[in-house]
C-alpha positions in Angstrom: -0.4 -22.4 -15.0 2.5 -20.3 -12.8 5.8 -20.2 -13.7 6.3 -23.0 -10.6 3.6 -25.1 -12.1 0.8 -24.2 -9.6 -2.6 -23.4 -11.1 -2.9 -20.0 -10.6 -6.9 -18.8 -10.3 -8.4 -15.4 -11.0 -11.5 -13.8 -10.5 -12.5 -10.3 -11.7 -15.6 -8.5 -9.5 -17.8 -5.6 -10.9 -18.4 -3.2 -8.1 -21.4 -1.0 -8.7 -23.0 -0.2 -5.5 -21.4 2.6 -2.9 -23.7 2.3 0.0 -22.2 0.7 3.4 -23.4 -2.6 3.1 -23.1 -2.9 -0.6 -19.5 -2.3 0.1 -18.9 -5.4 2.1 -19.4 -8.2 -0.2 -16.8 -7.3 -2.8 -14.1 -6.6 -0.2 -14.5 -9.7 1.5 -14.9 -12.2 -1.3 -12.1 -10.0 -3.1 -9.8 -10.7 -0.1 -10.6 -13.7 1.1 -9.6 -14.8 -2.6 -6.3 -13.3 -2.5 -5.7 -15.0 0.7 -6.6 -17.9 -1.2 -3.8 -17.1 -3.9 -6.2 -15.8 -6.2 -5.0 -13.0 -9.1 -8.0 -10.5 -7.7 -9.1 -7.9 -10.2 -11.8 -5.1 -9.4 -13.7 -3.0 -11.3 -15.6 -0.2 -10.2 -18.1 1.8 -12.3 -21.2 3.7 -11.2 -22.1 4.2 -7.5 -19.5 1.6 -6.5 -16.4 4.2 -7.9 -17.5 6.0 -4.6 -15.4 3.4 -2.7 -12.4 4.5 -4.4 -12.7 8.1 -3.0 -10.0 9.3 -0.2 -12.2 9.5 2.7 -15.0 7.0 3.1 -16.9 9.0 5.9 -20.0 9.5 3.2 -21.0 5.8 3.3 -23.9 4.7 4.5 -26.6 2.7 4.0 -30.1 2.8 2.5 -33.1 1.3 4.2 -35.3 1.8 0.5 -35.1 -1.7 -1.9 -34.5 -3.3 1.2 -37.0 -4.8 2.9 -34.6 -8.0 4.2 -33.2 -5.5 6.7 -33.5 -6.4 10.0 -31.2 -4.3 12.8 -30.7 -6.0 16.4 -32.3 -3.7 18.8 -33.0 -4.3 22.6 -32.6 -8.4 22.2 -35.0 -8.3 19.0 -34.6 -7.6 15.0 -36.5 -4.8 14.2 -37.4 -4.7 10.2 -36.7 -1.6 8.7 -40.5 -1.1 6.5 -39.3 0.7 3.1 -41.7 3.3 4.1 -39.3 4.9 6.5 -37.0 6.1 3.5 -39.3 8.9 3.1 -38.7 10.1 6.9 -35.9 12.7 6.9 -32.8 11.1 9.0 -33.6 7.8 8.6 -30.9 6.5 6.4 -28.3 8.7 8.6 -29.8 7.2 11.8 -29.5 3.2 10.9 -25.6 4.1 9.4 -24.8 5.1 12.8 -26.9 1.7 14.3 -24.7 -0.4 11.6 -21.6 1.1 12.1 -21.8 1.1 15.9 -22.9 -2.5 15.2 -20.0 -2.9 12.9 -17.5 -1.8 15.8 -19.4 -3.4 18.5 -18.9 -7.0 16.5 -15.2 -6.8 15.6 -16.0 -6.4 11.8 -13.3 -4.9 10.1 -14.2 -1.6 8.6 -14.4 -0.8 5.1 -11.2 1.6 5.6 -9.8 -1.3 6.5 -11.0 -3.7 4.4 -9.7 -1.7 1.5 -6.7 -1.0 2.7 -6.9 -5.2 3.3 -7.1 -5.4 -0.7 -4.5 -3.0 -1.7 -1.7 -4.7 0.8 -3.3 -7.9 -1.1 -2.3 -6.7 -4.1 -5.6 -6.6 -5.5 -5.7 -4.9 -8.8 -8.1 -2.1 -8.5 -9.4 -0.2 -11.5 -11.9 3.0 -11.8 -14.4 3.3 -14.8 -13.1 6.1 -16.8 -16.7 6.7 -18.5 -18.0 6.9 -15.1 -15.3 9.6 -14.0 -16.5 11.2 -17.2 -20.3 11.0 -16.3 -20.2 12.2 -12.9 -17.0 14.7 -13.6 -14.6 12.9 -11.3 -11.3 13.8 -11.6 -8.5 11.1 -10.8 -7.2 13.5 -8.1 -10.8 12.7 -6.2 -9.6 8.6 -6.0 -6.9 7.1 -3.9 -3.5 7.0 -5.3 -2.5 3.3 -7.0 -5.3 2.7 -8.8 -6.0 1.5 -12.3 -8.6 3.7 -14.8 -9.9 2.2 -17.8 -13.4 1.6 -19.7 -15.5 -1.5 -20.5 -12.5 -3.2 -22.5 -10.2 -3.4 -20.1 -12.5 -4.8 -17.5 -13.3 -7.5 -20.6 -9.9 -8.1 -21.2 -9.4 -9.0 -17.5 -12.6 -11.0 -17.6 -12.4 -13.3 -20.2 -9.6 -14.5 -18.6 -10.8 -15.1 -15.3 -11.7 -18.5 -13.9 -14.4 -16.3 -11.6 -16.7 -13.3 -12.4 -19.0 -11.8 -9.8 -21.2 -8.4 -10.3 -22.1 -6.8 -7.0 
């Protein structure tokens, strides 16, 4: 319980994936939860520390492991075979499809969305063994942001009411 008496929620996410679309589930449910009044925590450790990076202009997405993809294209959904990995290009080509798809719909950005999260107040911390592993130096992050290990995202989850790995 809050101080007022209100039942205050929280939910910790594990973000662990740094590719376009892997970025949008944890920045909408993360959001939509603080809108909610929800005490947000997020973690991010392997590929999914890449959304803590200044720029986001790397992301994209990848059309291998994927074989749900479908992209609109000339009034039909063409599938994306996981074949067409292998072709140089590919993965570059269907970013620029999504995000002119992305823009073309109205859907906020992940730039955006982020930024979203921090005015949110969402707590946002970088997995230090991950820094470590891939020799990332805080510097290489956005300024604000939490670092810790595999204990401190414990200690925020065994208090939340939700926990979500994306």
């Amino acid at each position: 319980m809050s101080e007022d008496g209100a039942n205050t929620k929280s939910m910790s996410i594990i973000v662990t994936k740094g590719t376009l679309d892997w970025a949008y589930p944890p920045f909408i449910l993360g959001t939509t939860a603080a809108a909610m009044d929800v005490k947000v925590t997020m973690f991010f450790t392997f590929y999914g520390l890449q959304l803590l990076k200044k720029n986001l202009d790397h992301l994209q997405i990848s059309t291998l492991g994927n074989p749900g993809m479908e992209m609109p294209l000339m009034g039909m959904h063409m599938t994306m075979p996981n074949l067409m990995s292998a072709l140089p290009g590919v993965d570059a080509a269907c970013s620029a499809m999504m995000k002119n798809l992305i823009k073309k719909k109205g859907v906020a950005s992940i730039p955006e969305l982020r930024e979203a999260a921090i005015e949110s107040d969402i707590t946002f911390i970088g997995c230090q063994m991950t820094m470590d592993l891939f020799e990332w130096d805080k510097d290489d992050l956005i300024d604000g942001i939490e670092i810790g290990g595999a204990a401190t995202y414990m200690e925020n989850a065994l208090k939340s009411d939700i926990n979500l790995f994306i």
